[in-house]
ZADOKOL-323040 format. One record per residue (C-alpha): residue in three letters; y, x, z. Coordinates in steps of 0.02 Angstrom, whole numbers, padded with zeros to 5 digits, always signed. Example, Ala and Ser with C-alpha at 12.3 -4.5 7.8 and 13.67 -1.06 7.14 Angstrom:
# ZADOKOL-323040
ala-00225+00615+00390
ser-00053+00684+00357
This chain:
# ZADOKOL-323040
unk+01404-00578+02291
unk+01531-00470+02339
unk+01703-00417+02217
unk+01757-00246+02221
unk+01944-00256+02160
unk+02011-00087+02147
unk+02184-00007+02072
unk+02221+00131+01972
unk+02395+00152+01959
unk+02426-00019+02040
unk+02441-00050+02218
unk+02311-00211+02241
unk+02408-00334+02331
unk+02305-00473+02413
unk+02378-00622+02291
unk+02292-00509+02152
unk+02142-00474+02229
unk+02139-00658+02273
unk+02170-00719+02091
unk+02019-00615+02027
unk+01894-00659+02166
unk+01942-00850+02109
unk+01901-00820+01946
unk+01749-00733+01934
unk+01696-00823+02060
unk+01701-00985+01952
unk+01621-00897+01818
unk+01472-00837+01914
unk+01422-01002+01979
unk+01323-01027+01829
unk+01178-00856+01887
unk+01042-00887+02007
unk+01078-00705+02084
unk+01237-00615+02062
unk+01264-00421+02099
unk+01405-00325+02146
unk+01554-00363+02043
unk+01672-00222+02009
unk+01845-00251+01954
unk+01964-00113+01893
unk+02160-00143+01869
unk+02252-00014+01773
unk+02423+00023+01721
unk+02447+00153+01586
unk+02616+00145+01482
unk+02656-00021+01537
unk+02511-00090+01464
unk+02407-00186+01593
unk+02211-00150+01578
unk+02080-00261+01673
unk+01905-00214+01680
unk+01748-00319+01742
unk+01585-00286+01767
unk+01463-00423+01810
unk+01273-00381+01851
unk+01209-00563+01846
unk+01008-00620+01844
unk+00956-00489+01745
unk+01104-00442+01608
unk+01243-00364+01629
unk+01411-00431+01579
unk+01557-00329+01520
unk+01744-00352+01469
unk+01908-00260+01466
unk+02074-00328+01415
unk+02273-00269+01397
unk+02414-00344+01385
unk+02603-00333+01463
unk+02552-00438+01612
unk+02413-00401+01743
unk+02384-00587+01757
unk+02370-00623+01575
unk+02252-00475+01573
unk+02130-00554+01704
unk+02140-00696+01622
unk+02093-00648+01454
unk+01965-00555+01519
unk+01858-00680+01615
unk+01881-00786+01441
unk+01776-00646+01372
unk+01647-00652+01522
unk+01643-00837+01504
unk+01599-00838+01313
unk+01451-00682+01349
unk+01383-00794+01447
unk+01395-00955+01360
unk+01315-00842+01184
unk+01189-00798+01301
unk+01141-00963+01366
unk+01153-01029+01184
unk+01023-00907+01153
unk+00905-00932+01267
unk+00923-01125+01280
unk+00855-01104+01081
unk+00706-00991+01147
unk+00670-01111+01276
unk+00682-01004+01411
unk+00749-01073+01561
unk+00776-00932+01691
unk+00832-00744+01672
unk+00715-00598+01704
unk+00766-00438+01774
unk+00840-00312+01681
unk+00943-00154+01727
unk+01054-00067+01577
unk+00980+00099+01514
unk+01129+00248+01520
unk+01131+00392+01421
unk+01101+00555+01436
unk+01221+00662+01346
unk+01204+00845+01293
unk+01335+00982+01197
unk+01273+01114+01110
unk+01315+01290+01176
unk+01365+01447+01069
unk+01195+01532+01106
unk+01105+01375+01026
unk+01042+01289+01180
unk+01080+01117+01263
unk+01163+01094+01424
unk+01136+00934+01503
unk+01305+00854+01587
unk+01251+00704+01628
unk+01062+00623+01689
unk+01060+00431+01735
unk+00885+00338+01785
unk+00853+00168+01770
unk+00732+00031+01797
unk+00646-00054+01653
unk+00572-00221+01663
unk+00469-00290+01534
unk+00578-00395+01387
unk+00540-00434+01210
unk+00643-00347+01048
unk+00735-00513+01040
unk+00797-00483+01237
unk+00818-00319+01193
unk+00937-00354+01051
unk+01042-00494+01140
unk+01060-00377+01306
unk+01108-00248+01182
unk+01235-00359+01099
unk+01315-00405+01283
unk+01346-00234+01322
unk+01429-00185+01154
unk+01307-00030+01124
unk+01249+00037+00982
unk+01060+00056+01049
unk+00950-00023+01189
unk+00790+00076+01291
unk+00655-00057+01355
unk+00495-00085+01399
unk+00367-00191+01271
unk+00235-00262+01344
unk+00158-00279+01204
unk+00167-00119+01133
unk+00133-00041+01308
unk+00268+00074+01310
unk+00453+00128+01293
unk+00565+00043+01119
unk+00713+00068+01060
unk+00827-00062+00975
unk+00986+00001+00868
unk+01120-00071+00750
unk+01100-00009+00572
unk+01259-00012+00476
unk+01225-00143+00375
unk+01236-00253+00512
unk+01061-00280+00535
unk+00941-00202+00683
unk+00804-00066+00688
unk+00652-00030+00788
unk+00604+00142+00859
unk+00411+00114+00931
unk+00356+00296+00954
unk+00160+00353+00933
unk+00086+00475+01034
unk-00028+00592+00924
């Protein structure tokens, strides 16, 4: 596991970088395998913005927090890490599952329409798929905060999509080749 810790606005002094290493370090304990973390400290209008990103057995954990103090900030923050995880174990303990499978978060690929009608393409990301259910799907979904998971079904033998409707509930895209 290593802990990127990197400043934006902030000069990273070594009792900082220190603090956050100790923390997610604790929190992390609980994964079998454990990426590279990244950790971004900002300060913009003297509010102090800590962001963490935690690729951990197969899901990908998320927060960002502000406050007035940087410390505050990182703490609040791993609170937020630490409760992902613990709804995610919650989850899966009630599934009986007892191990995480691999999973890599889809990104998007975003387009803006041109005056002359076509699409220019400003951003491409790949990604790995590994097999997961709807359910897996809709929890890794959830994690992340998006609005819509990619995946692979085994089941269905192809590529799914997962949203959230705005009625709170979730859809289903399963496309059909014809």
């Amino acid at each position: 596991m290593n802990v990127n810790v990197r400043g934006k606005n902030i000069d990273v002094t070594p009792a900082l970088k220190d603090y956050v290493e100790k923390k997610i370090t604790k929190v992390t304990k609980q994964f079998k395998t454990v990426g590279d973390i990244s950790a971004v400290l900002k300060v913009e209008k003297g509010n102090h913005i800590v962001e963490i990103t935690v690729p951990a057995s197969g899901i990908l954990l998320r927060a960002q927090e502000t406050t007035k103090d940087m410390y505050s900030s990182i703490d609040l923050v791993i609170e937020k890490i630490e409760r992902q995880i613990h709804k995610y174990k919650t989850r899966l303990m009630k599934r009986k599952y007892n191990n995480f499978q691999d999973a890599v978060v889809p990104a998007s690929v975003e387009t803006v329409a041109e005056d002359d009608g076509e699409f220019k393409i400003i951003k491409n990301k790949s990604f790995a798929m590994h097999p997961m259910t709807a359910e897996e799907a809709i929890l890794q979904m959830n994690l992340l905060n998006h609005d819509f998971f990619v995946f692979y079904d085994p089941d269905f033998g192809g590529v799914n999509v997962v949203y959230r409707r705005k009625d709170g509930n979730y859809g289903l895209l399963a496309p059909e080749l014809k």
